[in-house]
matplotlib code that plots the C-alpha trace (Angstrom):
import matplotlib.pyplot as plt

x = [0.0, 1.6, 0.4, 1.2, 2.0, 2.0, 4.5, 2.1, 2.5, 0.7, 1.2, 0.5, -3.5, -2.2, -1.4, -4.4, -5.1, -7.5, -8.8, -7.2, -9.3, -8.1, -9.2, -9.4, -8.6, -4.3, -4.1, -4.5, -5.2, -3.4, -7.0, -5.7, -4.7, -7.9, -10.0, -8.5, -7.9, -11.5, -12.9, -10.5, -11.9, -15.6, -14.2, -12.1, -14.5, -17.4, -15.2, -14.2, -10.7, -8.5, -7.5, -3.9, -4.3, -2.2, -5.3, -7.7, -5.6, -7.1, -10.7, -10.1, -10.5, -14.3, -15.3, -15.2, -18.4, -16.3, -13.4, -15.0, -17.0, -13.5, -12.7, -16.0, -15.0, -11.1, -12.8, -12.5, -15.2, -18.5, -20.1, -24.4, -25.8, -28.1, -24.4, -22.6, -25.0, -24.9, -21.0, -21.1, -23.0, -20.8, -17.6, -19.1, -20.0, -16.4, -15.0, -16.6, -16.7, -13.0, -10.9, -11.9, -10.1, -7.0, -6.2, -3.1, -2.7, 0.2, 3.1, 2.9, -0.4, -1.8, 0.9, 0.4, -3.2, -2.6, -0.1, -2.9, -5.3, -3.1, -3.0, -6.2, -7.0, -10.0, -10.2, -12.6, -12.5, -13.7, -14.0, -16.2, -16.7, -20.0, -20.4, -21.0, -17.4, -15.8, -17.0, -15.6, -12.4, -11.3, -12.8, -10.5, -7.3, -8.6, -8.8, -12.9, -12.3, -9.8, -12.0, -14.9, -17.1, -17.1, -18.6, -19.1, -20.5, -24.4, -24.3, -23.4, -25.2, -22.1, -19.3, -15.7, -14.3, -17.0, -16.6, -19.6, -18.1, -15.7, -17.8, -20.0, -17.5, -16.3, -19.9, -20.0, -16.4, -17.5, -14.0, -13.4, -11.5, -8.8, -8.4, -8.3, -5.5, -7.0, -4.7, -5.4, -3.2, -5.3, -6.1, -9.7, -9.0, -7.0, -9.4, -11.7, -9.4, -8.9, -12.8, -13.4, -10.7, -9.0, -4.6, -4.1, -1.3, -0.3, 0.3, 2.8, 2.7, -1.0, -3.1, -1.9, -0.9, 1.9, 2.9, 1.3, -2.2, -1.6, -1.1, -1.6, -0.7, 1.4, 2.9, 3.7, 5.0, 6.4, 6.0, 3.7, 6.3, 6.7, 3.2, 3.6, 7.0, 5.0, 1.8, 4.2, 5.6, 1.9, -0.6, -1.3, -3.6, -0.5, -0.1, -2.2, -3.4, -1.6, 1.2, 2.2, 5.1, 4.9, 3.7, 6.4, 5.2, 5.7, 5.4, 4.4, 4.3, 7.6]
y = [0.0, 3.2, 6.9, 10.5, 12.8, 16.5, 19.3, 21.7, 25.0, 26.0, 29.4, 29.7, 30.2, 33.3, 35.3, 33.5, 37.3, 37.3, 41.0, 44.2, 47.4, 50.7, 54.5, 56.8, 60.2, 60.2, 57.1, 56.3, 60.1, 63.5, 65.5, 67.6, 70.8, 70.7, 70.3, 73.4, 74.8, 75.0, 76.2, 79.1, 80.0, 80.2, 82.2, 84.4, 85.5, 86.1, 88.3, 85.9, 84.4, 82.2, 78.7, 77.4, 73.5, 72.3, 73.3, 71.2, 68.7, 66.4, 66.9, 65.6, 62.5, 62.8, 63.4, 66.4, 68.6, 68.1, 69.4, 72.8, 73.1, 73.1, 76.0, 78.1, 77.2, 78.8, 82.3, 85.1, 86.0, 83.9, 82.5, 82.8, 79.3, 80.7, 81.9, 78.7, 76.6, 78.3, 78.7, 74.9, 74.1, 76.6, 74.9, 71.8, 72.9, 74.5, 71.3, 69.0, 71.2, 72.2, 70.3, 67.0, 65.7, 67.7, 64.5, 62.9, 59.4, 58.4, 56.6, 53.4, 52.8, 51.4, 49.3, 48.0, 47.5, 45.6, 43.2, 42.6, 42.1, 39.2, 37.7, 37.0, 39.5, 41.0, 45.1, 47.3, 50.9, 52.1, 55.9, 58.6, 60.3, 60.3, 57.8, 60.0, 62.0, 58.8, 57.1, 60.0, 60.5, 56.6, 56.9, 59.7, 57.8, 54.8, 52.5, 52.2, 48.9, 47.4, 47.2, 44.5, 46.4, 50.0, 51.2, 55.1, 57.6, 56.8, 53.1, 51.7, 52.4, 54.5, 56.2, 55.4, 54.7, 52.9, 49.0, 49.4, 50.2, 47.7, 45.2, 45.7, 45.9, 42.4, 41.0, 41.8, 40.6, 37.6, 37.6, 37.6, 39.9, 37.3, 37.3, 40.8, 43.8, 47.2, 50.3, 53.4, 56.6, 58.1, 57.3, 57.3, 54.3, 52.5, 52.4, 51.3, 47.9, 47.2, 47.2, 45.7, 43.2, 43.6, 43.9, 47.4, 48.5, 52.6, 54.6, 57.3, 59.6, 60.8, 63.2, 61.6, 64.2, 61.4, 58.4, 56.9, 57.6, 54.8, 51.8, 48.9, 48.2, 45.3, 47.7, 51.4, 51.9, 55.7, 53.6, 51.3, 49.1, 48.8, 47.7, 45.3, 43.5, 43.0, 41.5, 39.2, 37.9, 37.4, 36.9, 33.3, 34.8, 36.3, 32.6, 29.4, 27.8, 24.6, 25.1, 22.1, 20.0, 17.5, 14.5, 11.9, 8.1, 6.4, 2.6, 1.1, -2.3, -4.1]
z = [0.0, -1.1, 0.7, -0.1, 2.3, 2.1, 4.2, 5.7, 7.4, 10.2, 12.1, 15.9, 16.8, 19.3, 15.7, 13.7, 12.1, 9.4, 9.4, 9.5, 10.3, 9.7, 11.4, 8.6, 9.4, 10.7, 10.3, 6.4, 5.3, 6.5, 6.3, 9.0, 6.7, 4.3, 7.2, 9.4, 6.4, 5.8, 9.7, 9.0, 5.8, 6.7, 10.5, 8.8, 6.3, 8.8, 10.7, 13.7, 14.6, 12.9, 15.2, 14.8, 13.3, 16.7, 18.7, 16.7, 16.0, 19.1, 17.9, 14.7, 16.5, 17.5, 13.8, 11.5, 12.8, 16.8, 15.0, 14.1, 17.8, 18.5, 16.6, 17.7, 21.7, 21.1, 19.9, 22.1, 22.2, 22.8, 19.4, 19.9, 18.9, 15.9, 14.8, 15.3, 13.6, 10.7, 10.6, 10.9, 8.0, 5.5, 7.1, 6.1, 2.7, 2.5, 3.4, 1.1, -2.3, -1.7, 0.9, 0.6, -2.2, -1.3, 1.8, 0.3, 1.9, 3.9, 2.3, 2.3, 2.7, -0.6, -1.1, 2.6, 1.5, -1.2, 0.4, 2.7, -0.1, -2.2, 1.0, 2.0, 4.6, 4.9, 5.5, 7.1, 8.2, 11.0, 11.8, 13.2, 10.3, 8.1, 5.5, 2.2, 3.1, 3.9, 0.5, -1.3, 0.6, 0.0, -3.7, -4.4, -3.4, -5.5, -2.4, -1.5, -3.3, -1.3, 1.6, 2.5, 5.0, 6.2, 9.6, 10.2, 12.0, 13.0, 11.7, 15.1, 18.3, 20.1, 17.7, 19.2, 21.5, 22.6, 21.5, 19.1, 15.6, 15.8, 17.7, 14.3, 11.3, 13.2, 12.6, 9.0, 8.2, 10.1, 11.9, 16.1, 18.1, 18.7, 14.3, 14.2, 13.8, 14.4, 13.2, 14.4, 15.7, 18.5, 22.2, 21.0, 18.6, 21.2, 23.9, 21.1, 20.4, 24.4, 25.1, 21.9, 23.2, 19.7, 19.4, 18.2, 15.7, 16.8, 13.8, 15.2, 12.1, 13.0, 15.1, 19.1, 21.2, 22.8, 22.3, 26.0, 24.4, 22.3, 24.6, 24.7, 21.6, 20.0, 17.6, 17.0, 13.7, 11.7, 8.3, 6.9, 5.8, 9.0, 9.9, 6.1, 7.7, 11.2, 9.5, 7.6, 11.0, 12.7, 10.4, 9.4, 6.6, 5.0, 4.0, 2.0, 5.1, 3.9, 1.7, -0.5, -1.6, -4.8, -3.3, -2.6, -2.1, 1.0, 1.0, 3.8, 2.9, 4.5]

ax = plt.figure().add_subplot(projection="3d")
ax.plot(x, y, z, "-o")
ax.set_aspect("equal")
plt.show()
């Protein structure tokens, strides 16, 4: 009787990752500029005071519409809510007809994308921004594609860093936390992973104010070839799950 046997390669369970879910805003785009760019615009022009980008840098983190509160709370003097309301929705206009598009991506991070993709990974994003700007912005960069299920602002119960939006991108990628990366680059994002009880990767080239918001995390990384190298350590996905040999005969008959 003659059988085959086959060499087969199996990673460790403990870095079984199948998913990777990425924060937008710092941690795959710089939006930063266009979006300060734009609150300073519509101020300016209505006569009230322009906000240096460091000061709403940490707001950018609670969505675009938190960013420009931000912005109204640093003027001098007191903005009347009939005022502010309407100052929102022209910064909002401002933003999407001029600054949108203008986000560049980091470097690295379609190329990390698709070495993720030819793998087998699956992608989500996960961020606090609305859905129509986060289409666009991802559509512009030629990436909306790349990713298997989006969760923003308003689809989940709670916006970060509640567990919620990741809790629910998890569900439609069908993945656990235990087969899942989450990459994001603000204290926001990592308290999101920890209750979400998912390992977090700290982007260090976004919006944190220091590097201590970011922990726990299993990696901080200033490149996404950084992040690519790490993923191709830990992520049993980044391989066939059995990887094959031709087959060479054993006889067992003595």
């Amino acid at each position: 009787m003659t059988h085959y046997v086959r060499n087969i390669t199996f990673m460790n369970n403990s870095d079984h990752i199948r998913a990777v879910i990425f924060d937008l805003d710092g941690t795959m785009f710089d939006t930063l500029p266009s979006l300060s760019t734009a609150a300073n615009v519509v101020l300016v022009y209505a006569g009230w005071q322009e906000v240096p980008m460091s000061l709403l840098q940490s707001a950018l983190n609670e969505g675009l519409r938190p960013l420009f509160h931000k912005a109204i709370a640093l003027q001098s003097t007191a903005v009347d809510a009939q005022t502010a309301t309407r100052l929102e929705y022209e910064y909002m206009a401002q933003y999407l007809r001029h600054g949108l598009l203008t986000a560049t991506l980091f470097a690295g991070v379609a190329d990390a994308l698709m070495a993720c993709k030819s793998r087998g990974l699956k992608l989500g994003v996960c961020t606090n921004r609305d859905r129509a700007s986060t289409e666009a912005l991802l559509a512009s960069a030629a990436i909306v594609d790349s990713f298997d299920a989006i969760v923003s602002l308003g689809d989940a119960p709670l916006p970060k860093p509640a567990p919620d939006p990741l809790l629910l991108l998890m569900e439609r990628l069908d993945v656990s936390p235990e087969e899942t990366l989450f990459v994001g680059d603000s204290a926001m994002d990592a308290r999101c992973a920890q209750l979400s009880k998912v390992r977090f990767a700290a982007h260090l080239g976004g919006y944190a104010g220091h590097a201590g918001d970011l922990l726990p995390n299993v990696l901080s990384f200033g490149s996404y070839e950084q992040l690519t190298s790490w993923l191709l350590d830990h992520c049993s996905a980044l391989f066939p799950p059995a990887s094959f040999t031709s087959p060479r005969p054993i006889n067992l008959c003595h």
